[in-house]
N, C-alpha and C positions, 0 to 999 in steps of 0.2 A: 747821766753821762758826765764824765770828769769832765773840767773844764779845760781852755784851752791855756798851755803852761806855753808865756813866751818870756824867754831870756833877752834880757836888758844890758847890754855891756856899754858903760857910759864912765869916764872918768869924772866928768863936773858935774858936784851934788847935788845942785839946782834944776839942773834939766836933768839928770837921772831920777829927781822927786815931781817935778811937774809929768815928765813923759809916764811916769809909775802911778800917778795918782789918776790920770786919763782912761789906761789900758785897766785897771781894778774899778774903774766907774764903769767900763764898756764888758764889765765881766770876765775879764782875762787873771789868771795866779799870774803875776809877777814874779821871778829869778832877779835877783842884779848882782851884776857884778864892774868891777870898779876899774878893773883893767883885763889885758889879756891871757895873763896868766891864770887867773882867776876863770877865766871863761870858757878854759879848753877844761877845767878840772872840774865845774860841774856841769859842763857837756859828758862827760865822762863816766861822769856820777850816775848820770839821768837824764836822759836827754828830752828837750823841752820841743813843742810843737813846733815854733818860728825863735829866729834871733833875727832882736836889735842891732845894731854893731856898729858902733862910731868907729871914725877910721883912725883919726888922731889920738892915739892913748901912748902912756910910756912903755918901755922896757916890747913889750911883742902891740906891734901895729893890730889894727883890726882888719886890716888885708891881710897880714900874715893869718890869723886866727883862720880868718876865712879859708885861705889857700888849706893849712891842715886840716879843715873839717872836711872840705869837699875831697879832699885827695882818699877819707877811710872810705871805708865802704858801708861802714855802721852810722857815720855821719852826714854824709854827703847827699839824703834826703831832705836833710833837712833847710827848709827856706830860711835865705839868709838877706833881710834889708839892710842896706849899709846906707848908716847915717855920717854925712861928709858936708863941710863947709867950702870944700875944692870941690866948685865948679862948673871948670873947663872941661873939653869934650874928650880931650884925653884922661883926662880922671877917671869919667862915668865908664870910657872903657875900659879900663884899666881894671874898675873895680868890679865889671861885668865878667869882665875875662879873667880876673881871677875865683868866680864860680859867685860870686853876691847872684839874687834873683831880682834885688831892685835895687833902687841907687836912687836916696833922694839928699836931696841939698838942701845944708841948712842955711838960713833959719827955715821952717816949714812950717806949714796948715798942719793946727794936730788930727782936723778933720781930714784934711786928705791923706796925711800917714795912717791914718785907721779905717780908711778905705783900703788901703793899697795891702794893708796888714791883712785886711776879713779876703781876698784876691787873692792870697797866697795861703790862707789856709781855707777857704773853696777847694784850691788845688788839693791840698794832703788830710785836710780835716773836716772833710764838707758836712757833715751830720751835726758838727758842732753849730754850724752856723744856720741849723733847721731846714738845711735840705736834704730833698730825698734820696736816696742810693736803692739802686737799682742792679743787680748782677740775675744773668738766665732768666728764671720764671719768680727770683723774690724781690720783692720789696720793701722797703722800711721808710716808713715817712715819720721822722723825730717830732716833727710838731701836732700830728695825731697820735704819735704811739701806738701805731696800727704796721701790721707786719703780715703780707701776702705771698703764697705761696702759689703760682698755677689759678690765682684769682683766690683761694680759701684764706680767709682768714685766721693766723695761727694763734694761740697762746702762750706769753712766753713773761717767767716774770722780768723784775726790773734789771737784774743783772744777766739774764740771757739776752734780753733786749740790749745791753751796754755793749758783751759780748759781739752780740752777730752787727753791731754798727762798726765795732772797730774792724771785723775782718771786711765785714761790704764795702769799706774805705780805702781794701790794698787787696782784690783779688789774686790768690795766686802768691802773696809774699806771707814764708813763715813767721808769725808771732814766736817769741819766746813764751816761756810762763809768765816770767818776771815785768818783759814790757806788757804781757793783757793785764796782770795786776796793776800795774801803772796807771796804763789807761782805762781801765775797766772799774777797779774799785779806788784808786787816787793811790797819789804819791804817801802821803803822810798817815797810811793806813797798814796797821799789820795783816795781813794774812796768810796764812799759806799756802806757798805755790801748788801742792796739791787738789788746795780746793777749787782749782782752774779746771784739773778735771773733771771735777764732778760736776759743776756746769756747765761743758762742752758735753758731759753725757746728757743733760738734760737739754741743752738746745738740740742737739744730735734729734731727739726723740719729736722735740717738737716741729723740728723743721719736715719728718718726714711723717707725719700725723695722719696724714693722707696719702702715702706713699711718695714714690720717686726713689732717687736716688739717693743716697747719705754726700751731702756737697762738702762737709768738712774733711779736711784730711790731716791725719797725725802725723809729726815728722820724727820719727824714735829719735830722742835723744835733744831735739832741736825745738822740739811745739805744734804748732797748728796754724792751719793756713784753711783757707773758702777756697774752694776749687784745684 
């Protein structure tokens, strides 16, 4: 399973290397970026599981940053902590209500930013962090690699298994090609988008081994979605 990619937007290079050197010890890819402009364009690019997001940078705030991500609709999933030395209680809300998911104050605990970080991707990336996902009659428990159907035990290799964890994490929301290649076989990896099909026809077959219903659904033109 890919790893979790969290985007770092920090102007001062000391704490953008000490906070980066933490999150690739605690197993996370590392993005950084230096300022805001920089951080909406590889949001853009590719969008990363969580952002960092210091508030004070030059030229676009990291509130403003915030405000345009939450406002798409292609972005606005995504968890946003904002890292801020203001703070008063109008700050926190300020930077709550401009869509942040948390709001901590610096200086901080790198241990408790890296609690509050694994919280918010429980939320949108829970199989990352080795729990289980659960939709209807399947299951998937990442830290046996075992995958249940109606109680049956299915078979699936290592990229069906990637597969049906990333759909178990968003029932009901269409995957592109492009983001299950992302998430499925990593960022820094060529492949092509075709061969998304032919592993949706193979988990296809696996999930209904024992019958049932076919739970993936195709979206002409858009991808595929779990339920």
């Amino acid at each position: 399973m890919a790893q979790p990619v969290v985007l770092l937007v920090e102007d001062e290079p000391a704490q953008r290397e000490v906070l980066a050197y933490n999150l690739e010890a605690e197993g996370f890819v590392v993005q950084r970026a230096t300022n805001g402009e920089e951080a909406l364009e590889l949001v853009s690019e590719a969008a990363p599981d969580l952002i960092l997001l210091d508030w004070m940078m030059p030229h676009v705030s990291g509130l403003e940053v915030c405000r345009r991500l939450k406002l798409r609709p292609e972005t606005r999933g995504i968890p946003i902590i904002m890292l801020s030395a203001r703070s008063e209680e109008v700050d926190r809300v300020r930077g709550l209500e401009t869509g942040a998911d948390d709001y901590v104050i610096k200086p901080y605990s790198v241990v408790e930013l890296m609690a509050r970080l694994r919280a918010q991707l429980r939320r949108v990336r829970p199989a990352t962090l080795g729990l289980a996902l659960e939709w209807q009659d399947i299951r998937l428990d990442p830290e046996t690699h075992r995958v249940t159907r109606a109680g049956e035990v299915l078979k699936l290799g290592p990229t069906e298994f990637r597969l049906l964890s990333t759909l178990l994490e968003k029932p009901g929301r269409v995957f592109s090609r492009e983001q299950l290649l992302d998430r499925v076989w990593g960022r820094d990896i060529y492949v092509d988008s075709r061969t998304v099909d032919v592993h949706v026809g193979r988990l296809r077959k696996a999930l209904c081994a024992f019958g049932g219903d076919d739970p993936l659904r195709t979206v002409r033109g858009a991808g595929y979605a779990l339920g």
